[in-house]
MITI-354767 format. One record per residue: x, z, y of N, C-alpha, C in turn. Coordinates in steps of 0.001 Angstrom, whole numbers, m for minus. Example, Ala and Ser with C-alpha at 12.3 -4.5 7.8 and 13.67 -1.06 7.14 Angstrom:
<pt n_east="13190" n_up="7800" n_north="m5690" ca_east="12300" ca_up="7800" ca_north="m4500" c_east="13200" c_up="7800" c_north="m3300"/>
<pt n_east="12850" n_up="7080" n_north="m2250" ca_east="13670" ca_up="7140" ca_north="m1060" c_east="12900" c_up="7870" c_north="30"/>
This chain:
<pt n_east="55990" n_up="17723" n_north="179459" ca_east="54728" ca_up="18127" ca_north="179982" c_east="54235" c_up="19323" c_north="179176"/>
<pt n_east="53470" n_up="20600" n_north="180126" ca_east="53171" ca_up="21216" ca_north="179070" c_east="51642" c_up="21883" c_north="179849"/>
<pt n_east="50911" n_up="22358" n_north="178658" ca_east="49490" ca_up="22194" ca_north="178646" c_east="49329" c_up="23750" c_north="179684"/>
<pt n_east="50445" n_up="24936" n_north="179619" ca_east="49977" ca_up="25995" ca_north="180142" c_east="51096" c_up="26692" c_north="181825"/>
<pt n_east="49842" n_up="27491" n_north="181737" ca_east="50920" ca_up="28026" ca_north="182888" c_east="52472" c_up="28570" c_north="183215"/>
<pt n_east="52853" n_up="29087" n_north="183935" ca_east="54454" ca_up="29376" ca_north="183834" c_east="54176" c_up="30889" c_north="183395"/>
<pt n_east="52755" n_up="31260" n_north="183862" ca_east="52895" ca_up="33061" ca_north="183830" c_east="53072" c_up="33503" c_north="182248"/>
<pt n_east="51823" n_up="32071" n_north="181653" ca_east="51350" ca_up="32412" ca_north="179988" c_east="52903" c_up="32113" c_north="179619"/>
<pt n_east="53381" n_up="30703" n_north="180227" ca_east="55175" ca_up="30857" ca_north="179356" c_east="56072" c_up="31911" c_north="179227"/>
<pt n_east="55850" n_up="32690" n_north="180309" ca_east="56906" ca_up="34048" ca_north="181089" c_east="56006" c_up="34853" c_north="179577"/>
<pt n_east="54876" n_up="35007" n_north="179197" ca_east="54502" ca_up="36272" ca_north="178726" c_east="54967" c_up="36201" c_north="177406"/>
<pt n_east="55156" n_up="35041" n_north="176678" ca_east="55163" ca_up="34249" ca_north="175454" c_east="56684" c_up="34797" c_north="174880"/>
<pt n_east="56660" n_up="35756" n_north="173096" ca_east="57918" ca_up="35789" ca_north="173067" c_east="59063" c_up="34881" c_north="172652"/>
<pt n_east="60339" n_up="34862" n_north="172888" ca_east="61281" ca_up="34081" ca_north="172798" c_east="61127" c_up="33250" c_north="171353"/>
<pt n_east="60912" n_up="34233" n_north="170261" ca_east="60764" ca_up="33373" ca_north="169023" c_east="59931" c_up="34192" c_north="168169"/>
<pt n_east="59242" n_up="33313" n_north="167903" ca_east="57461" ca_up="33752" ca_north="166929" c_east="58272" c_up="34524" c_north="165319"/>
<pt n_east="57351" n_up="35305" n_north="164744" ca_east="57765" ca_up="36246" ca_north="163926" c_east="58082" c_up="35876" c_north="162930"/>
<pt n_east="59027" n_up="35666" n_north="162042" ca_east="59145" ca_up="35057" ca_north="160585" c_east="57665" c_up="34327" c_north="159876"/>
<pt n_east="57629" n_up="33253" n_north="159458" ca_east="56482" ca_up="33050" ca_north="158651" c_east="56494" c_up="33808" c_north="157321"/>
<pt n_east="57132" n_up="34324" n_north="156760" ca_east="57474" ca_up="35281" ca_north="155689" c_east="56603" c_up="36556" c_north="155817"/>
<pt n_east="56942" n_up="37045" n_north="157037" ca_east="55969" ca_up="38497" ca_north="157878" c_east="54372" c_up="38251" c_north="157713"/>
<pt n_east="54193" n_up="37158" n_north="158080" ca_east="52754" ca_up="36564" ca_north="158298" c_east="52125" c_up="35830" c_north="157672"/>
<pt n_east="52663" n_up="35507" n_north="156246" ca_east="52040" ca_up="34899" ca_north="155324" c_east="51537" c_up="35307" c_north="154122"/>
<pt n_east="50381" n_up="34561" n_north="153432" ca_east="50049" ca_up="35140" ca_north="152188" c_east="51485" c_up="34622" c_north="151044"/>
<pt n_east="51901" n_up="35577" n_north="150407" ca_east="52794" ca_up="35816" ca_north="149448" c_east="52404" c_up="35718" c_north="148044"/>
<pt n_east="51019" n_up="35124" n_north="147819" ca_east="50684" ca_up="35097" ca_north="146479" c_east="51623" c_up="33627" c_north="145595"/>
<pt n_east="51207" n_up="33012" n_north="146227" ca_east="51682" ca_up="30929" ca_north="145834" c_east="53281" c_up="31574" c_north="145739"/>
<pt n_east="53781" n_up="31946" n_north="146713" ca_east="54969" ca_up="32444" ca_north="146633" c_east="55581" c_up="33265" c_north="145248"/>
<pt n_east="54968" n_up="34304" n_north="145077" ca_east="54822" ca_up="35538" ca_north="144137" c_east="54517" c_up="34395" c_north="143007"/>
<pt n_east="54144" n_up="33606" n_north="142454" ca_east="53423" ca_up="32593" ca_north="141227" c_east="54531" c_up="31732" c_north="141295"/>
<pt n_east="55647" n_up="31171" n_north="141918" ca_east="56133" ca_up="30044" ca_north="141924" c_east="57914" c_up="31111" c_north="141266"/>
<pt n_east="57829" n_up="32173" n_north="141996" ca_east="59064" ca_up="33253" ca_north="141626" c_east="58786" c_up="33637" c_north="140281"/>
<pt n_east="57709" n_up="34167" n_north="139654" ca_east="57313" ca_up="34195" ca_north="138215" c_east="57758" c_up="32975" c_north="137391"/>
<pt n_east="57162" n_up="32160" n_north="137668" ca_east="57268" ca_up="31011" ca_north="136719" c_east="58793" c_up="30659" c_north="136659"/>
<pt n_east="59433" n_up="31069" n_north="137989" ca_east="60856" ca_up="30845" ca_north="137477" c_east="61725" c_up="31608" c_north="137243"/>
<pt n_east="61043" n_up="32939" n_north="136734" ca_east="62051" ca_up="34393" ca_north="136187" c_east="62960" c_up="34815" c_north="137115"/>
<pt n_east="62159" n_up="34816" n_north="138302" ca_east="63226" ca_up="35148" ca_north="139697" c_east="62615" c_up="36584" c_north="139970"/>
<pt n_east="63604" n_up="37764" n_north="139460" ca_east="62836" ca_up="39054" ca_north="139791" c_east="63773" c_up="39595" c_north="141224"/>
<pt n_east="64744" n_up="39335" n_north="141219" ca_east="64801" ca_up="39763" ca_north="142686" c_east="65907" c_up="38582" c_north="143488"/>
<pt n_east="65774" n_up="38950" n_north="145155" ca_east="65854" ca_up="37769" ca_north="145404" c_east="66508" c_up="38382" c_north="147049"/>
<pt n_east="67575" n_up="37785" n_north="147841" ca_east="68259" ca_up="38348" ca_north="148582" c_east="67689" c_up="37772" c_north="149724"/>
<pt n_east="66608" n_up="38058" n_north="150353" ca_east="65697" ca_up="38012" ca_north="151475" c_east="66443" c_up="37447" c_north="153056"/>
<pt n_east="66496" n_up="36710" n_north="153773" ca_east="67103" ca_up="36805" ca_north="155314" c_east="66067" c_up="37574" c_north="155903"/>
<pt n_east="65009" n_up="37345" n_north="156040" ca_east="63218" ca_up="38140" ca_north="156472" c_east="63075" c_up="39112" c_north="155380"/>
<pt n_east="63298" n_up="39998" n_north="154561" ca_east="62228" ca_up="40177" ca_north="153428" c_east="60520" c_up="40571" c_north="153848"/>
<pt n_east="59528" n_up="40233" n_north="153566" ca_east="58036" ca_up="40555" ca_north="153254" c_east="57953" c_up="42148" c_north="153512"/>
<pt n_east="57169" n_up="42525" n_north="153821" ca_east="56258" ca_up="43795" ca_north="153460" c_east="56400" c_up="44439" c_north="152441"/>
<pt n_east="56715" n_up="45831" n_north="152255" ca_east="56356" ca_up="45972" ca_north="150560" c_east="54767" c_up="45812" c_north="150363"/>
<pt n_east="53748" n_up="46187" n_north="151426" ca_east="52481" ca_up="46319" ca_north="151291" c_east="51798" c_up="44483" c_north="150858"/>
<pt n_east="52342" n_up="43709" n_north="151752" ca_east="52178" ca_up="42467" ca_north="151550" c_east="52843" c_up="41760" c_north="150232"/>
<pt n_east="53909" n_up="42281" n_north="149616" ca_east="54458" ca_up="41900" ca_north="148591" c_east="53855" c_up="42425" c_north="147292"/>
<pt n_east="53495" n_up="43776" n_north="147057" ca_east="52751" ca_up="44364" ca_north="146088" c_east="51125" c_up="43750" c_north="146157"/>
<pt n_east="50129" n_up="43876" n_north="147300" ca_east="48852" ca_up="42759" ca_north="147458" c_east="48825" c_up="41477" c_north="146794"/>
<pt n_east="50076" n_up="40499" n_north="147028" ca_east="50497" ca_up="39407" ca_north="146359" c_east="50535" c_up="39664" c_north="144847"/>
<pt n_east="51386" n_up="40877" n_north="144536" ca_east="51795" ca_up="41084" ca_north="143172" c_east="50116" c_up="41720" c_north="142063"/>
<pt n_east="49659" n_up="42178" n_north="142952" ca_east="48240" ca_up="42457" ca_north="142390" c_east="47190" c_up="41284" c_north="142271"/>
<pt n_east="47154" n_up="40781" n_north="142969" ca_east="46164" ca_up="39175" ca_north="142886" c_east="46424" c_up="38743" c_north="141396"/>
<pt n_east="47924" n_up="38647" n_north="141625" ca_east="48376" ca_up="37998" ca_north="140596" c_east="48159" c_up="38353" c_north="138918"/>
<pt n_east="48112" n_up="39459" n_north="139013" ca_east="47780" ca_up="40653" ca_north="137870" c_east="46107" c_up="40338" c_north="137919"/>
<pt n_east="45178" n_up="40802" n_north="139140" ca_east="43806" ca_up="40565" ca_north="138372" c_east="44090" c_up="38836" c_north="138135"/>
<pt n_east="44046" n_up="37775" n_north="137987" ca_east="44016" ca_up="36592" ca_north="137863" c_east="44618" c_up="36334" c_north="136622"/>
<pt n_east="45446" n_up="37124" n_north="135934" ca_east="45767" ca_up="37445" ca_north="134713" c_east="47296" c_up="36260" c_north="134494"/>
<pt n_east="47982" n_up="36131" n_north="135362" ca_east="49206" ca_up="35267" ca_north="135390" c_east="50207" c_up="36358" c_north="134864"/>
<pt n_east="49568" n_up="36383" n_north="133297" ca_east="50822" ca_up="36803" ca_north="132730" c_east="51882" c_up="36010" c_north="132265"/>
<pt n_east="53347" n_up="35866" n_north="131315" ca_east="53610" ca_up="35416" ca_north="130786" c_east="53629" c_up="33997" c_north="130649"/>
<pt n_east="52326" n_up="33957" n_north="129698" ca_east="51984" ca_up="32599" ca_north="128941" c_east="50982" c_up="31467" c_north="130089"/>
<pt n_east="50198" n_up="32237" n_north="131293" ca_east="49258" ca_up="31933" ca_north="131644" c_east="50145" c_up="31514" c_north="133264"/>
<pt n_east="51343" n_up="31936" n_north="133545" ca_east="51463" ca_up="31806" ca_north="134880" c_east="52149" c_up="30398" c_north="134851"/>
<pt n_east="52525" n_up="29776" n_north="134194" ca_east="52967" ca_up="28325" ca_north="133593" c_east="52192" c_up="27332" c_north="134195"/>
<pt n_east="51074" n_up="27573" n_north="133345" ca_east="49332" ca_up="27203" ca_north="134015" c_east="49328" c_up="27095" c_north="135149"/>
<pt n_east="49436" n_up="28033" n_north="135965" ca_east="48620" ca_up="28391" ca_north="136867" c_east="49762" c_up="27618" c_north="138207"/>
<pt n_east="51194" n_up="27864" n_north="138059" ca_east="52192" ca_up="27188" ca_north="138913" c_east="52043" c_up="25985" c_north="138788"/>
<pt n_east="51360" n_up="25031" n_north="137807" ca_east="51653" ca_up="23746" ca_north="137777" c_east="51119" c_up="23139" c_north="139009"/>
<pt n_east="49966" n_up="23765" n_north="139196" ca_east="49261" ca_up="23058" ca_north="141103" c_east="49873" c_up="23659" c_north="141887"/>
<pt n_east="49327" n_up="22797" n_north="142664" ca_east="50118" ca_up="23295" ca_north="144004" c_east="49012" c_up="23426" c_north="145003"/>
<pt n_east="48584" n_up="24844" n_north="144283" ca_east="46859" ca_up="25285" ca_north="144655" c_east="47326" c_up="26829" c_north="144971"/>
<pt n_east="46264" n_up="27123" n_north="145608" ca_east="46164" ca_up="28772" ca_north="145752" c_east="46372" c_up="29252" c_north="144514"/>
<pt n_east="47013" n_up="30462" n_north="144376" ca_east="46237" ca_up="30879" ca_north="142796" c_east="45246" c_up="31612" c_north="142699"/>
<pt n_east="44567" n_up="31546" n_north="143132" ca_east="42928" ca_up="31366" ca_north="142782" c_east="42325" c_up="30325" c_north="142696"/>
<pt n_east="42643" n_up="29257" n_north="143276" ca_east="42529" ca_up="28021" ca_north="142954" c_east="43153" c_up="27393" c_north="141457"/>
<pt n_east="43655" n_up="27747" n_north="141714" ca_east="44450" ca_up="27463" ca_north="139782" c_east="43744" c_up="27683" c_north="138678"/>
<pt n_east="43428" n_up="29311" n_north="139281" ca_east="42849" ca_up="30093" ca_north="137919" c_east="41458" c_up="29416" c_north="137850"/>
<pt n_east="40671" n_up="28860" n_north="138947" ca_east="39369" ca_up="28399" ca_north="138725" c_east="39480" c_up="27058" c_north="137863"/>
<pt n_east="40509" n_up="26659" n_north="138258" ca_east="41192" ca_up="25200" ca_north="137481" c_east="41144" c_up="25129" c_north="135792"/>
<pt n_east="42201" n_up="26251" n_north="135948" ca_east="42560" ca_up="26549" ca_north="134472" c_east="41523" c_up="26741" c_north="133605"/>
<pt n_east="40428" n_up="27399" n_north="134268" ca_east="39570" ca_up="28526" ca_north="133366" c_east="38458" c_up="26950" c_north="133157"/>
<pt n_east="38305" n_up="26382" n_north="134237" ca_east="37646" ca_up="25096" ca_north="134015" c_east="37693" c_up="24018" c_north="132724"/>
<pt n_east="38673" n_up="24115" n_north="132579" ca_east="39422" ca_up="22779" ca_north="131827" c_east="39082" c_up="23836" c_north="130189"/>
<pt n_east="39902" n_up="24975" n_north="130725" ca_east="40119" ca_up="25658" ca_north="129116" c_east="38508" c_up="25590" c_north="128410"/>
<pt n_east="37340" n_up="25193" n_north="129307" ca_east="36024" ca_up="25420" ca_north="129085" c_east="35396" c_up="24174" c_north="128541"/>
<pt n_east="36037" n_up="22815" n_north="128771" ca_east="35601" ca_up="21413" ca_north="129056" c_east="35318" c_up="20979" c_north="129968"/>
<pt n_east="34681" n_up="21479" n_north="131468" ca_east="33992" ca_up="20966" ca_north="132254" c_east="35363" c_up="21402" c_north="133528"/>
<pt n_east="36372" n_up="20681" n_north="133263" ca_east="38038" ca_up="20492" ca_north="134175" c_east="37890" c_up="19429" c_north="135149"/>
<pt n_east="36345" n_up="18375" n_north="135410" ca_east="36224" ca_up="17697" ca_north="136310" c_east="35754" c_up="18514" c_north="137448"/>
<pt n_east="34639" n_up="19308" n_north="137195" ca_east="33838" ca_up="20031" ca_north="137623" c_east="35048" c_up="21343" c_north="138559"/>
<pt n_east="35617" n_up="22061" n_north="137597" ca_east="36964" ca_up="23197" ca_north="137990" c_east="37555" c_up="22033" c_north="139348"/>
<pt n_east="37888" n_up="20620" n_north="139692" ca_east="38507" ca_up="20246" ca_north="140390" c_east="37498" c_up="19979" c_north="141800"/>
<pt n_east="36347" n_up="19782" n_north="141183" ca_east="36077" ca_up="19689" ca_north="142345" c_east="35951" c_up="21013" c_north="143369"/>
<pt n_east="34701" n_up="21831" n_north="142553" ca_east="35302" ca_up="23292" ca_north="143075" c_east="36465" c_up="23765" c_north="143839"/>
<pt n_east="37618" n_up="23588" n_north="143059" ca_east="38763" ca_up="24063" ca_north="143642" c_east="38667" c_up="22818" c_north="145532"/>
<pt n_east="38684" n_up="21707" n_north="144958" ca_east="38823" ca_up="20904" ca_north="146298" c_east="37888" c_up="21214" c_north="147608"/>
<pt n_east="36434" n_up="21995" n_north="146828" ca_east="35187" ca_up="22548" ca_north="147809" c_east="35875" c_up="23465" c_north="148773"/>
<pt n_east="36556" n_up="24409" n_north="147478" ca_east="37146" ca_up="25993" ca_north="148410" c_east="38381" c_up="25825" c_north="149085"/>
<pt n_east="39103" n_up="25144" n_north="148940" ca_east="40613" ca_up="24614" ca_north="149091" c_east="40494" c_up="24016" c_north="150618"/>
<pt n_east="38945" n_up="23159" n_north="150560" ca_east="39281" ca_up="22419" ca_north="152119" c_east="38724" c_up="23406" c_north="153063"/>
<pt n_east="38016" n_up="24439" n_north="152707" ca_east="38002" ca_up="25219" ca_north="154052" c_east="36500" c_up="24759" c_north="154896"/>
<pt n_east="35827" n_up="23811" n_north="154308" ca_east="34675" ca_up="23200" ca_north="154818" c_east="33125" c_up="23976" c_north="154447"/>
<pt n_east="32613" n_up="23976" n_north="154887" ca_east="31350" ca_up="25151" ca_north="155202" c_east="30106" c_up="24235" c_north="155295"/>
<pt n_east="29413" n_up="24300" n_north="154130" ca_east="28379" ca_up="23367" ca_north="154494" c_east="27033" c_up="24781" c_north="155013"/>
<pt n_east="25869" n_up="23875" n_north="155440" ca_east="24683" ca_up="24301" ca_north="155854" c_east="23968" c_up="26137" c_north="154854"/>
<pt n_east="24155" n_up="25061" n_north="153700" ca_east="24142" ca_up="26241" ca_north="152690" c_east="25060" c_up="26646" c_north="151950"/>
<pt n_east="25530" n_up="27381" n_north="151533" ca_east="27026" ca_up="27841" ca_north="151021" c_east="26344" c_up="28116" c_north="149206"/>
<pt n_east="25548" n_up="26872" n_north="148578" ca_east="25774" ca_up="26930" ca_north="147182" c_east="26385" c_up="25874" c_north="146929"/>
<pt n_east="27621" n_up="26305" n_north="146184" ca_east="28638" ca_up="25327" ca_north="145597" c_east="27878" c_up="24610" c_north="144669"/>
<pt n_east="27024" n_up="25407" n_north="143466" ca_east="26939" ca_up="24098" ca_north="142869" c_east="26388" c_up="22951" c_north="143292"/>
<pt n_east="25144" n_up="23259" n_north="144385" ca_east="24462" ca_up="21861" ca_north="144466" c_east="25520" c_up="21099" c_north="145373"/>
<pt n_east="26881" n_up="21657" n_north="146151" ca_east="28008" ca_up="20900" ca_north="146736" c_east="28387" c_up="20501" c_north="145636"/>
<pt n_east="28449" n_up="20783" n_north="144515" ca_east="29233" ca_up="19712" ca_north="142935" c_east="27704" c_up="18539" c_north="142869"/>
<pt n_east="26598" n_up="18882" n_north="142554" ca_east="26190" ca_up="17917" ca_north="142494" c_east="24694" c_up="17982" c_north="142952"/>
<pt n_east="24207" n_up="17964" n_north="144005" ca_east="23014" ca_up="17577" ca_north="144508" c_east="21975" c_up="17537" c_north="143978"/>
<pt n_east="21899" n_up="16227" n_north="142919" ca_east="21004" ca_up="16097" ca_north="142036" c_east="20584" c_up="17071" c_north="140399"/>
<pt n_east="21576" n_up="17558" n_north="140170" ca_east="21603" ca_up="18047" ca_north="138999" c_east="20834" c_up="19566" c_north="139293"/>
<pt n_east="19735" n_up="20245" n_north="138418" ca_east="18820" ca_up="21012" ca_north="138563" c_east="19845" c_up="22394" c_north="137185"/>
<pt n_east="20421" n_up="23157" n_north="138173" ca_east="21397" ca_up="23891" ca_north="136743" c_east="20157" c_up="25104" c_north="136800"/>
<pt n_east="19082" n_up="25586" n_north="137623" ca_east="18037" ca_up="26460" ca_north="137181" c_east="18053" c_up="26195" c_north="135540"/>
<pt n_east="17375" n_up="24763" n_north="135455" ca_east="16923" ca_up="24741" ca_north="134056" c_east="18395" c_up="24941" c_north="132875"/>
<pt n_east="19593" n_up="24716" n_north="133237" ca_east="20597" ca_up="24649" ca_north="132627" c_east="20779" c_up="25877" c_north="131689"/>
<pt n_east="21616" n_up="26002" n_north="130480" ca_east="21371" ca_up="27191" ca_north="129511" c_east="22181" c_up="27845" c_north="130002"/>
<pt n_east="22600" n_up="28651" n_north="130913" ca_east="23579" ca_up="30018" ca_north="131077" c_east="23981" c_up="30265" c_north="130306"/>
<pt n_east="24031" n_up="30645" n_north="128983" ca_east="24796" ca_up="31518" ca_north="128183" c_east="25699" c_up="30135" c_north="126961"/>
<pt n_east="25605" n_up="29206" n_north="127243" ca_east="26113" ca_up="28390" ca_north="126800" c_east="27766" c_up="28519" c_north="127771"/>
<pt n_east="28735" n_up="28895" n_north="126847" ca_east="30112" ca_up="29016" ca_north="127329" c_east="30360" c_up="27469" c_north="127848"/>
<pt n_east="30457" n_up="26428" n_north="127861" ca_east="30757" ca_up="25061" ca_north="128787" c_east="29282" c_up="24799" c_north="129749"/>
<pt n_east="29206" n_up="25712" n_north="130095" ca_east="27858" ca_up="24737" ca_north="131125" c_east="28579" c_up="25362" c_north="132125"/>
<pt n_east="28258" n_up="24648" n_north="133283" ca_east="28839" ca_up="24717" ca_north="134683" c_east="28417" c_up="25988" c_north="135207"/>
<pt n_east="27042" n_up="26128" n_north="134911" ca_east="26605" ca_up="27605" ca_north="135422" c_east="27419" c_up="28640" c_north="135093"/>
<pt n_east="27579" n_up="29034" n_north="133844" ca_east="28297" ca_up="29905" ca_north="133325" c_east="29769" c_up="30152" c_north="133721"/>
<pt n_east="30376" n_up="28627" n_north="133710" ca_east="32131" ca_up="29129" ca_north="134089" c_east="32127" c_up="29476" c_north="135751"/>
<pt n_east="31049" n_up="28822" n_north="136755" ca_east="30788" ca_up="29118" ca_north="137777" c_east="30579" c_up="31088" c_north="137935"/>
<pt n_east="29380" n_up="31098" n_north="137103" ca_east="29017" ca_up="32381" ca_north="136816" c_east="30418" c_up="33954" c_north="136800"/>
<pt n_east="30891" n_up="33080" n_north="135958" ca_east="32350" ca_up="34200" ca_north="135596" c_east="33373" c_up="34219" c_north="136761"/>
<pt n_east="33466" n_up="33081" n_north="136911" ca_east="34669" ca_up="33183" ca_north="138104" c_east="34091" c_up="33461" c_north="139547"/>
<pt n_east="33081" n_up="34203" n_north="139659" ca_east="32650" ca_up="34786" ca_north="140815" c_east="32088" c_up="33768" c_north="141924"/>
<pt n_east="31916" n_up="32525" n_north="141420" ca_east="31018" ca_up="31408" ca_north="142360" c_east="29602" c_up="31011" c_north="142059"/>
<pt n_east="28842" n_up="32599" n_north="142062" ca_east="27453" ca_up="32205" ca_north="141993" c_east="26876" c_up="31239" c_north="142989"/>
<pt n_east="25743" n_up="30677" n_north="142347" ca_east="24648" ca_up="29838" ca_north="143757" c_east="24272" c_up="31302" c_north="144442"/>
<pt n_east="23555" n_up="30986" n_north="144822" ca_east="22728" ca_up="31841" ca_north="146062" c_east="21078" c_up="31676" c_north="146487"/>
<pt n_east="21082" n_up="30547" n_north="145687" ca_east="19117" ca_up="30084" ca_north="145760" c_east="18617" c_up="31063" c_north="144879"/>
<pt n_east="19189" n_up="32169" n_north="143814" ca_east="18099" ca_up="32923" ca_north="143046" c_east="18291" c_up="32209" c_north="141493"/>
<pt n_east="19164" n_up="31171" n_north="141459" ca_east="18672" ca_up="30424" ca_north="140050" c_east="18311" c_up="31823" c_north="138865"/>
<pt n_east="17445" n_up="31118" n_north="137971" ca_east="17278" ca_up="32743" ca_north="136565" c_east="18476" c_up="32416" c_north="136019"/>
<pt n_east="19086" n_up="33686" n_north="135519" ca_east="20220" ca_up="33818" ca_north="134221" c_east="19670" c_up="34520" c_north="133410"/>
């Protein structure tokens, strides 16, 4: 049984484009690092434009060396990682998970401030910003401000 017409089948091509062509290459690009795979004999190869984009993420996110270890161990975006990582390296690595799980599911609440999606009740206005482990702050750095105005 099928849901469409014969014309939409007739128009439809024979076989859809590599997922390689059409995918983000970063998780990819992070998983080849971590395993000292610098080149690699392609059946599809990627984009160079899409392959270098990948290779730049990766660079601002700072997966050098020592840090891309880190960052491959999830099996997260890497940006998701790095919010992880940078979480934990801070103390507040409960907090980095949930975050990551906020942005990860793709879910959109009413108001788009994460923190009060971490916790509702908790008032981080009054919270000390410049205190390196407060939620505000590692929020602050990794580019997931609120949006209500809180003071810094």
């Amino acid at each position: 049984m099928r849901l469409y017409g014969i014309e939409d089948y007739q128009r439809r091509p024979e076989h859809d484009a590599p997922e390689i062509t059409r995918s983000d290459l970063s998780q990819l690009c992070l998983a080849l690092r971590a395993m000292r795979i610098n080149d690699l004999a392609w059946l599809d190869a990627p984009s160079e434009a899409a392959w270098e984009s990948a290779e730049a993420l990766l660079d601002r996110l700072g997966a050098s060396a020592e840090r891309v270890l880190q960052l491959a161990r999830y099996p997260l975006h890497p940006r998701l990682s790095r919010i992880l990582t940078a979480a934990m390296e801070r103390g507040v690595g409960e907090d980095g998970c949930v975050v990551a799980a906020l942005l990860g599911s793709g879910a959109r609440a009413e108001k788009n401030d994460l923190l009060t999606a971490i916790d509702a009740d908790q008032d981080y206005r009054n919270q000390d910003y410049d205190r390196p482990d407060s939620r505000l702050s590692c929020c602050a750095e990794l580019l997931v401000l609120p949006t209500d105005g809180a003071q810094r």
